[in-house]
C-alpha positions in Angstrom: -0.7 -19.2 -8.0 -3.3 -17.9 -9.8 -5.3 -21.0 -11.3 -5.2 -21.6 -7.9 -6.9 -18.6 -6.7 -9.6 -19.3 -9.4 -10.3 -22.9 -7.9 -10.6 -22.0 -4.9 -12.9 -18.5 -5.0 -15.2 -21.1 -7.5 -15.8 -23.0 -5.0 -13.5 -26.1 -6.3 -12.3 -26.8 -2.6 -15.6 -26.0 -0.7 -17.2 -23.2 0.1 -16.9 -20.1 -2.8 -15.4 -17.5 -1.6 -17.0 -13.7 -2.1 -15.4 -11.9 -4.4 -13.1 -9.5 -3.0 -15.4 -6.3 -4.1 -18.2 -7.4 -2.5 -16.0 -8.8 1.0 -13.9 -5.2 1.0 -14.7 -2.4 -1.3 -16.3 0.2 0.8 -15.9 -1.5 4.0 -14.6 -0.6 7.2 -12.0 -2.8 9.4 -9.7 -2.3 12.5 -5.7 -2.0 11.4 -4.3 -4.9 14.0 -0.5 -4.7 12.5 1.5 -2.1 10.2 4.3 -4.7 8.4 5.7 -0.9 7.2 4.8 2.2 5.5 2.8 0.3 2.6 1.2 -2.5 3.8 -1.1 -3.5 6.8 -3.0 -6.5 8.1 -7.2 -6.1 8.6 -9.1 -7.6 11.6 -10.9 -9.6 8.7 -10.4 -13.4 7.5 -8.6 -13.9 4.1 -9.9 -16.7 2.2 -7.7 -16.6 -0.5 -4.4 -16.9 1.9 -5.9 -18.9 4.2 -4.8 -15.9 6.9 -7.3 -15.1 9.9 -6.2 -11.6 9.3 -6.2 -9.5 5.4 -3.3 -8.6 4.1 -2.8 -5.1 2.4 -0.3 -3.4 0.2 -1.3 0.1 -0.7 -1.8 1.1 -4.3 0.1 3.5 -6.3 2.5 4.7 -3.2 5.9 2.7 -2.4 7.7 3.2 0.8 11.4 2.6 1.7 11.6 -1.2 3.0 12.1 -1.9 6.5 11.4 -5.4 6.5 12.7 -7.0 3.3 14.9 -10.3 4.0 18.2 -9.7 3.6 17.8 -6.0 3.2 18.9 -3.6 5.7 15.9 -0.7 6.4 16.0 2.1 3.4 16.5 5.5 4.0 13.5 7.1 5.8 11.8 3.5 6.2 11.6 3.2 9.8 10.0 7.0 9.7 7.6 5.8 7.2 6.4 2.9 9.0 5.8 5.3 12.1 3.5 7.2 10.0 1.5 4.7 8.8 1.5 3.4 12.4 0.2 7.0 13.9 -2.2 7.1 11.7 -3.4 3.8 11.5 -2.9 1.1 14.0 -5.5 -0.1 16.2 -7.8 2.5 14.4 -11.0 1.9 11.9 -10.1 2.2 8.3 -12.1 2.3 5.1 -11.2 0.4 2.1 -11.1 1.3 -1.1 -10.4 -0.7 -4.6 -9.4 0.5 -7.7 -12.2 -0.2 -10.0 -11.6 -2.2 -12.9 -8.3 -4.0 -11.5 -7.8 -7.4 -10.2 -7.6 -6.7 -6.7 -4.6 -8.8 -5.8 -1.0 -8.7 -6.1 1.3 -11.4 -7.3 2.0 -12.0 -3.6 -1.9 -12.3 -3.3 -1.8 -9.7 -0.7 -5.5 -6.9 -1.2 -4.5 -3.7 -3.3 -6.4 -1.5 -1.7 -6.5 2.6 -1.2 -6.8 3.2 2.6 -8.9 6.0 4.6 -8.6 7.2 7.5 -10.8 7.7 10.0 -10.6 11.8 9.5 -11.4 11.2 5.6 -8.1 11.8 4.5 -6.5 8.8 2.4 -3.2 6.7 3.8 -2.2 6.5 0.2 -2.0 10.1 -0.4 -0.6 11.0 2.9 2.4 9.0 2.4 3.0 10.8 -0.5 2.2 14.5 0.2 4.2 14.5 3.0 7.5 12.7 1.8 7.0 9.2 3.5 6.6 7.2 0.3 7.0 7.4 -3.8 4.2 7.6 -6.3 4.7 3.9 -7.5 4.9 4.3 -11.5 4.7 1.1 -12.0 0.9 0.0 -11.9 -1.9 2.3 -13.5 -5.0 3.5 -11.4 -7.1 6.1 -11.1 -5.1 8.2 -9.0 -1.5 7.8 -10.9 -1.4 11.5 -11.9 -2.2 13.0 -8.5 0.2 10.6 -6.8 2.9 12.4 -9.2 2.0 15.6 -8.7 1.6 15.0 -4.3 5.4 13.5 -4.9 6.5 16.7 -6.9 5.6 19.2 -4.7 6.9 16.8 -1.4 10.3 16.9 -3.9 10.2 20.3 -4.2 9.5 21.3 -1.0 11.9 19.2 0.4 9.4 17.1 3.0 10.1 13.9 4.6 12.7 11.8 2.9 13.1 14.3 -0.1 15.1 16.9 2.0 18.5 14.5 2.0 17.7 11.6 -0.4 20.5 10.3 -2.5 20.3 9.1 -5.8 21.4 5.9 -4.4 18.1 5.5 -1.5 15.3 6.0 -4.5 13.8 2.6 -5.4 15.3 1.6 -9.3 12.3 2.9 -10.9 13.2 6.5 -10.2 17.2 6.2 -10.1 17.7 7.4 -13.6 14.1 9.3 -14.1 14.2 12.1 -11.4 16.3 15.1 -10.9 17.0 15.3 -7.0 16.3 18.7 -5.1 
């Protein structure tokens, strides 16, 4: 997919498409969908999937699936998608990238940090207050707060820390942490 990617933001197929700093970073759209707790589709044309709408999967915070085929929703999924919901849908959001990165995932969808209208980062929120995990699996800037916001959620028992099993946390963490 990705010598694709590179044809087409050069301009191979037409038009080049703007780079996705310049077309997000720092920009404000409407949230028109929440697909679940980590990831959200943008009032804004994506060129690179060909989508009227954006596609975006939050960095650095992983939430319990809800809408993965063949998988039935995760513990605290459903509560983690009505989160991000409250907070987001229909509402003006700013975007963030992590500097530095390629901007995309492997499913092409924008890596982005989300804030709110209040200030307060989606990202973060998830995490402080037990809807998602600090995903250890990709550096950024923000990887050691996102451990320490998933600490103190552990230890204070909030959201899907006060009755996780061993069994919910995503394979990353199954062997790593100690459960309250």
């Amino acid at each position: 997919l990705f010598p694709y990617t590179t044809l087409f933001r050069s301009g191979w197929f037409g038009q080049p498409v703007p780079p996705d700093r310049e077309r997000y970073d720092g920009r404000t759209f409407r949230v028109l969908r929440v697909i679940d707790g980590d990831t959200l589709d943008l009032d804004a044309p994506d060129a690179v999937r060909n989508e009227s709408f954006t596609r975006v999967r939050l960095w650095g915070v992983d939430t319990p699936e809800t809408k993965k085929p063949h998988t039935p929703p995760q513990h605290f999924g459903p509560e983690a998608t009505d989160f991000a919901r409250r907070l987001t849908l229909d509402q003006d959001v700013r975007i963030e990238l992590e500097p530095g990165k390629w901007p995309r995932d492997k499913y092409e969808r924008l890596l982005a940090f989300v804030i709110l209208p209040d200030g307060r980062m989606l990202n973060r929120e998830l995490i402080a207050q037990g809807y998602g995990y600090a995903d250890p699996r990709f550096d950024h800037h923000l990887r050691g707060e996102f451990r320490r916001l998933q600490t103190a959620a552990k230890d204070e028992r909030r959201g899907l820390w006060k009755d996780v099993a061993k069994t919910d946390l995503p394979y990353y963490y199954r062997d790593k942490l100690k459960l309250p």
